[in-house]
C-alpha positions in Angstrom: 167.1 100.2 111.7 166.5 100.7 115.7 164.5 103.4 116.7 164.7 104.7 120.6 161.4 104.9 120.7 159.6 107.4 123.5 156.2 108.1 124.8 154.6 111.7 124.1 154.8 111.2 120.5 152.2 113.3 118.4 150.7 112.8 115.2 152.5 115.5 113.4 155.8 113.8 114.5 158.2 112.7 111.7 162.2 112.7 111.0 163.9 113.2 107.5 166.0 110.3 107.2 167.6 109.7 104.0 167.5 111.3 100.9 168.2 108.8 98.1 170.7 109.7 94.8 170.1 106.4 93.1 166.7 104.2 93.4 166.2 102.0 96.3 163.9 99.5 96.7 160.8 99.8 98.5 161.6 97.1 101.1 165.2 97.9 101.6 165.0 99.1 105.0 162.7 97.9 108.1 162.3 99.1 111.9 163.7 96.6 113.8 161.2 94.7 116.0 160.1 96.2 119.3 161.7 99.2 119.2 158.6 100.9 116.7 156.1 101.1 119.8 155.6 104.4 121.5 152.5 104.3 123.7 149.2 106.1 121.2 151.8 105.9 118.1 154.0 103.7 116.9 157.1 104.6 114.4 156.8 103.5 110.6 158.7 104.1 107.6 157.6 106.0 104.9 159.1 106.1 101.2 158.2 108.6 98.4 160.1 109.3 95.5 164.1 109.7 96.2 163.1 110.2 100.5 162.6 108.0 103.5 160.6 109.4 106.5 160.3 108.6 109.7 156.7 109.0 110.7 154.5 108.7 113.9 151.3 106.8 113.1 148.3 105.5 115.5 148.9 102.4 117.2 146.2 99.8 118.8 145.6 102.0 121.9 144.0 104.8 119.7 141.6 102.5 118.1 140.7 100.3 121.6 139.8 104.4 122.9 137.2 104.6 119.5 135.8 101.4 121.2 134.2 103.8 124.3 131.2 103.9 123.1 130.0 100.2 122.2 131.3 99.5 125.9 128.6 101.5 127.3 126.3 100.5 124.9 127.1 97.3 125.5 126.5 97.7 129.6 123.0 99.1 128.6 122.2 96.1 127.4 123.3 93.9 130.8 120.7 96.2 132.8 117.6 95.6 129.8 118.4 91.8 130.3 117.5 92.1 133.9 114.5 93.3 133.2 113.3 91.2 130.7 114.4 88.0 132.7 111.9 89.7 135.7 109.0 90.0 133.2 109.7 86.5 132.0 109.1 85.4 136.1 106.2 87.5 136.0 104.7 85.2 133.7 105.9 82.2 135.9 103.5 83.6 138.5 101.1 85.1 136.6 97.8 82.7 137.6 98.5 83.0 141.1 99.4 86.3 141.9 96.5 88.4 140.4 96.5 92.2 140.2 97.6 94.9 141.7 101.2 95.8 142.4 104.4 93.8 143.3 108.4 94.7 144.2 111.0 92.6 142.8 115.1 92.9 143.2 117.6 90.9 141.3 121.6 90.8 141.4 123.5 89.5 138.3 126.3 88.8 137.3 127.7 88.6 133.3 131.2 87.4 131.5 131.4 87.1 128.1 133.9 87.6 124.8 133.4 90.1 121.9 133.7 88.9 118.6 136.9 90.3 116.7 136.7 93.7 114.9 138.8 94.2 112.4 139.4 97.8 111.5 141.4 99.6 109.1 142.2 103.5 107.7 144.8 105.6 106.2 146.7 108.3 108.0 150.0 109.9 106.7 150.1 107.5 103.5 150.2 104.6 105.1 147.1 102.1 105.5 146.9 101.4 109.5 145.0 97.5 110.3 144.2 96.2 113.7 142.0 93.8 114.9 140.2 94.0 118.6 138.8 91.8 120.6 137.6 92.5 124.1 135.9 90.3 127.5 133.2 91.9 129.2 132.3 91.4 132.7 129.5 93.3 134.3 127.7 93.4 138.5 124.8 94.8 138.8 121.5 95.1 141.2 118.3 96.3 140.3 114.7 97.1 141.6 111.6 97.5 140.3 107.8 98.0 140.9 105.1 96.4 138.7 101.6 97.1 138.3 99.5 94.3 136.6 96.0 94.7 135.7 94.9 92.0 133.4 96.7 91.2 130.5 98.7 94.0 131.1 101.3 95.2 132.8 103.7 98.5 133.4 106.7 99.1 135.9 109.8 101.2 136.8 112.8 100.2 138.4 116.7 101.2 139.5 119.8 100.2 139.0 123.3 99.9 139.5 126.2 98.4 137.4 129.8 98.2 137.7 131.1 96.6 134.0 134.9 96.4 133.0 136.1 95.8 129.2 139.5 94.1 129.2 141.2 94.2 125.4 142.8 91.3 124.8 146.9 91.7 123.2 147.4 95.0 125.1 145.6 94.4 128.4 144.0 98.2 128.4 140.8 98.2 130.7 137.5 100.5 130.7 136.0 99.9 134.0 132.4 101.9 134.1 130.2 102.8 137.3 126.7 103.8 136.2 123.0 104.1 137.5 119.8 103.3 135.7 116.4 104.5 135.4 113.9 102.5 133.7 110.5 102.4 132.7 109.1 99.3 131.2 105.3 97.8 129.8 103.9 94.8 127.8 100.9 92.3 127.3 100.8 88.5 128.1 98.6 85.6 127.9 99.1 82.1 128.4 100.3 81.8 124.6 101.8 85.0 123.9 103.6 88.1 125.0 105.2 91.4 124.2 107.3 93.8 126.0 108.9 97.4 125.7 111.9 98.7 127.7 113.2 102.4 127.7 116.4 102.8 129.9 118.8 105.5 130.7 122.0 105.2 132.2 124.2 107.9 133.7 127.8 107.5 134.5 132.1 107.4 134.4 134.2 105.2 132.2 137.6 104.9 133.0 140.4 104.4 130.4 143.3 103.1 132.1 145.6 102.8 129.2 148.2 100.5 130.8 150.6 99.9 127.7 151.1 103.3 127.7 151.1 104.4 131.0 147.9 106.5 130.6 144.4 107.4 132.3 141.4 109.2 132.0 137.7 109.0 132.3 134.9 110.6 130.8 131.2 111.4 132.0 128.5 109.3 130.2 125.0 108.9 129.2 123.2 106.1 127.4 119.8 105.2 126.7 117.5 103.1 124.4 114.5 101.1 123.7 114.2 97.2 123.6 111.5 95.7 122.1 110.5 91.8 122.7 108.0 89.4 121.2 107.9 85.7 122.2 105.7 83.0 122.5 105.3 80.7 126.0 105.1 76.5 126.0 104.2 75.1 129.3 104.5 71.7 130.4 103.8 70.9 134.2 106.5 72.8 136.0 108.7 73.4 132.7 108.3 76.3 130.3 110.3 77.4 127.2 109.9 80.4 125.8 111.2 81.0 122.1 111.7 84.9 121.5 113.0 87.6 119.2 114.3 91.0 120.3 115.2 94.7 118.7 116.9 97.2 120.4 118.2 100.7 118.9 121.2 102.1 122.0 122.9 105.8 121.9 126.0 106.6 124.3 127.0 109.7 124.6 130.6 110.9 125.6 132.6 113.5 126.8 135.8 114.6 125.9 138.8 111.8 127.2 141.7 114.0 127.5 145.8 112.8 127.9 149.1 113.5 127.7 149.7 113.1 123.8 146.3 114.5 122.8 142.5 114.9 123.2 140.2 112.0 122.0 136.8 114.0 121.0 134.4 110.9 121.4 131.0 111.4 119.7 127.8 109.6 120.1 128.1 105.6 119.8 124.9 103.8 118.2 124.1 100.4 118.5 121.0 98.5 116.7 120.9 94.9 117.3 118.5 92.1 116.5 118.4 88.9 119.0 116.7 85.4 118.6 116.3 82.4 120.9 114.7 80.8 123.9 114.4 80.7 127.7 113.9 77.4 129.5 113.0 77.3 132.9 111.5 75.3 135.9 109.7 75.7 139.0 110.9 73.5 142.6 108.6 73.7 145.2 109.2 72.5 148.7 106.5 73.4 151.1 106.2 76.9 151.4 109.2 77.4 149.0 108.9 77.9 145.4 112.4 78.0 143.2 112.3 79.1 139.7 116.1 78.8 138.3 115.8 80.0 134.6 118.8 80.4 131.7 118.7 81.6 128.1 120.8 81.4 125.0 120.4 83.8 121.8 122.1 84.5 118.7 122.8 88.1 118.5 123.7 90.0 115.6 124.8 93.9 115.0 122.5 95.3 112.5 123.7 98.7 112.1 125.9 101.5 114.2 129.0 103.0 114.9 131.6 104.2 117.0 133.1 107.9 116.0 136.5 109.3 117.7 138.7 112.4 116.7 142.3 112.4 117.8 143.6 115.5 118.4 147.9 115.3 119.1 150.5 118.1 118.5 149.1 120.3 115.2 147.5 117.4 113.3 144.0 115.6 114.2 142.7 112.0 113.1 139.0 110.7 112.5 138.3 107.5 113.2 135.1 105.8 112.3 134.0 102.5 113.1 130.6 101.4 111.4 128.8 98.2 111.7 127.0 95.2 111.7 129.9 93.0 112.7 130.1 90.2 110.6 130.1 87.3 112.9 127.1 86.9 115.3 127.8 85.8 118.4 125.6 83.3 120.9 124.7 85.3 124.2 123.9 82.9 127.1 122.2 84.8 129.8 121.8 83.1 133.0 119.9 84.1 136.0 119.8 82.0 138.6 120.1 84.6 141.8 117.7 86.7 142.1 114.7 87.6 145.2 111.0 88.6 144.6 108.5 90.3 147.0 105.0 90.7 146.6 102.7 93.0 147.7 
């Protein structure tokens, strides 16, 4: 069977076909291949009883639009790197720079690979599977001022980031522009340290929808704390610094609006545990003092979820997507180009 498929299909959509006078086997007739899709939906055949029905059920580009959320949560957590990689310097300079208050700015720049999700759910009697994947790459430059006094120290900064999420299969992008206020604080010696982050993000993601020739973008707001205890091993110029991490992200999400329907995206939470190390080194030529650091940690989803409702023609569709994902992933984070001022 070929279907002519067309975009602006809704999710009440559905054609009487056949009805049956004698029984028919369950598999005795298929859509032919590529002619099902239909931008958000995609045609399936449904048999009950003595009647086949054509019906209109969520393709791949409904669920990647659930995903909205754990792409800004996932930017949050670009900008709370920064940071923690300027505290870590802090403690590279620590002996010699006393107290009192110092500036620092840093550019970075991140690409890395999600790990699959698979996700599945039941809409018109059918059971709907896909599995997602994504790349993330994220720019961003941030400033901050720190005051040290003693062991301790406290700080604020800015920021900018520009992130995009690429799905892989489809090619569907969510590009976001957002700016950051932070305020940050912890406690070092020359053995041990802890820090605490709070950040907020404000923004716009886009969803350009390419495979089905839709856009839209929604206001956004994220924010969250990030908690860090590590230990520090120094040896001449080298250091490594073995650490574990908590943080507990919220994104919240306006209402992404297109042709076929409304997606009604609610709050995104994210609670993830890391554990690893940064290694580093300090070069010094003269005046000149280089300090190129990199660091690699397992990360793992503990809990959250991503929440969407569909709303297309007279029918609407929840769409729930809880974690922790099963597969941790290793995050290397290096940051090798970045400036500090003191004074």
């Amino acid at each position: 069977m070929e279907i002519a498929a067309e975009a602006g299909l809704t999710l009440d959509a559905s054609v009487d076909l056949i009805t049956f006078t004698e029984p028919v086997a369950d598999d005795a007739f298929r859509i032919s291949a590529g002619t099902a899709d239909a931008g958000f939906m995609q045609w399936t055949l449904r048999q009950s009883a003595n009647r086949l029905t054509l019906a209109a059920n969520p393709d791949v580009e409904v669920f990647e639009i659930v995903q909205a959320g754990g792409v800004a949560t996932d930017l949050w957590h670009e900008g709370v790197q920064v940071i923690r990689q300027q505290a870590a310097l802090s403690r590279s300079t620590q002996g010699g720079s006393g107290d009192g208050l110092s500036g620092w700015i840093e550019a970075a720049s991140t690409d890395r690979n999600g790990a699959d999700m698979s996700l599945s759910t039941q809409h018109a009697g059918a059971t709907l599977s896909q599995t997602l994947s994504r790349e993330l790459s994220a720019n961003s430059v941030s400033a901050g001022l720190t005051w040290r006094t003693g062991a301790a120290h406290f700080g604020a900064a800015l920021g900018y980031v520009d992130g995009r999420a690429q799905f892989d299969g489809t090619g569907n992008e969510m590009e976001m522009e957002a700016v950051s206020l932070s305020g940050y604080g912890g406690w070092s010696t020359q053995r041990y340290f802890a820090n605490v982050i709070g950040k907020l993000d404000t923004g716009t993601l886009d969803l350009n929808v390419v495979s089905a020739n839709e856009r839209s973008n929604v206001d956004v707001t994220t924010w969250g704390l990030n908690g860090e205890l590590g230990a520090r091993f120094q040896s001449g110029n080298a250091h490594v610094e073995p650490t574990v991490s908590m943080s507990w992200v919220s994104a919240s999400l306006d209402e992404a609006a297109f042709s076929t329907g409304t997606f009604d995206l609610e709050d995104g939470d994210s609670l993830k545990a890391e554990i690893g190390a940064r290694v580093g080194h300090a070069f010094t030529a003269g005046a000149w003092t280089v300090r190129p650091s990199a660091a690699a940690y397992r990360v793992e989803e503990l809990a959250g979820e991503n929440t969407a409702r569909y709303a297309s023609g007279a029918s609407s569709w929840l769409c729930r997507t809880s974690r922790p994902d099963p597969t941790p992933v290793w995050n290397s984070e290096p940051r090798l180009r970045q400036a500090r001022a003191w004074c």
